[in-house]
C-alpha angles and dihedrals in degrees: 000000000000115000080211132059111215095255093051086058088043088063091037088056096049091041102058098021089218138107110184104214119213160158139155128152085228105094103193095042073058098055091049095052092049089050093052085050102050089047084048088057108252119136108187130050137185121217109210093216093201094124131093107260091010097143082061087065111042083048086069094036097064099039079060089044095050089040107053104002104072108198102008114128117210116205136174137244145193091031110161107183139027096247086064092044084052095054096044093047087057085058096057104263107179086209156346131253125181136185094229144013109285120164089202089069097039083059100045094053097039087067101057095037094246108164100235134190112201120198112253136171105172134051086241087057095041087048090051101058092043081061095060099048096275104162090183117015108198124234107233138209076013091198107058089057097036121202088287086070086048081049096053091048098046091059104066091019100045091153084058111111115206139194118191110205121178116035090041121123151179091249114110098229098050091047095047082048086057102044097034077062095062097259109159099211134337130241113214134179135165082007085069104013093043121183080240084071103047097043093054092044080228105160098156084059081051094042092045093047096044089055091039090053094037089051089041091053092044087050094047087050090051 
């Protein structure tokens, strides 16, 4: 069972601005980049569950998570259809991201109040999900929309709340870009989370870029 309702992830997401974005088939390397994470500040963290086996390792991702990491709220991404929403909701998935819009797994994760972002590119598609119950849709692939396409949607749409993942970086021009826009929070991946850093095993370099890109977002919203 989820630690978070979905309005409680809802409010994690607004407050720090960041979704760290990951996945690797080696569990304790995964431990070690959630707790670099966690120490960095961040509070939320989506699993990009892509691998073989990969709900083996999330499984033991997230009782690590609930047991030493207070507060940090494990989800997962890159889920395609609602029997794998359902399985990683048994294994306390804090909440659901997709690569595009499916009513299956709306429905799956509406009953049992999981917060889900579902991947959009269009206002039919936005509209859609709201629709279905979506708090946060996510913008996906974000660079190929870029944050004038948030812009354009936020004016007639200003309750839409929007998560650009993909195209989005550390760098403080391309995130104010982003949040002057009217994003609610970014998803980031490789950009964050690079293969420099996993190769190297380097988790002071993660720990130092997650705090330096939390306190740049808190300083841009200011």
């Amino acid at each position: 069972m989820s630690q978070f309702t979905r309005n409680e992830v809802v409010r994690i997401m607004q407050e720090t601005g960041l979704v760290p974005l990951f996945y690797h088939s080696d569990i304790e390397l995964g431990k070690k980049i959630l707790k670099a994470c966690y120490d960095g500040g961040a509070r939320l963290l989506e699993f990009t569950a892509r691998g073989d086996f990969a709900h083996e390792v999330f499984s033991e991702l997230n009782k690590y998570a609930i047991k030493e990491l207070p507060g940090m709220a494990l989800g997962v991404g890159s889920i395609t259809d609602a029997g794998a929403a359902s399985l990683y909701i048994q294994m306390g998935a804090n909440f659901i991201v997709t690569p595009s819009l499916r009513e299956d797994i709306a429905k799956v994760c509406n009953r049992r109040k999981i917060l889900w972002s579902p991947g959009c590119g269009s206002l039919t598609e936005i509209n859609a999900a709201e629709e279905l119950g979506c708090e946060i849709v996510k913008l996906f692939p974000g660079a190929i929309y870029g944050s004038e396409f948030v812009k354009a949607i936020k004016g007639p749409q200003p309750w839409t709340s929007i998560m650009p993942t993909g195209g989005v970086t550390t760098a403080e021009d391309n995130l104010k870009s982003w949040f002057d826009a009217g994003v609610i929070c970014v998803g980031m991946g490789s950009q964050l989370i690079s293969k420099q850093i996993l190769e190297k095993r380097d988790y002071i370099d993660l720990e130092k870029k997650v705090r330096e890109t939390l306190a740049l977002i808190k300083k841009i919203r200011k």
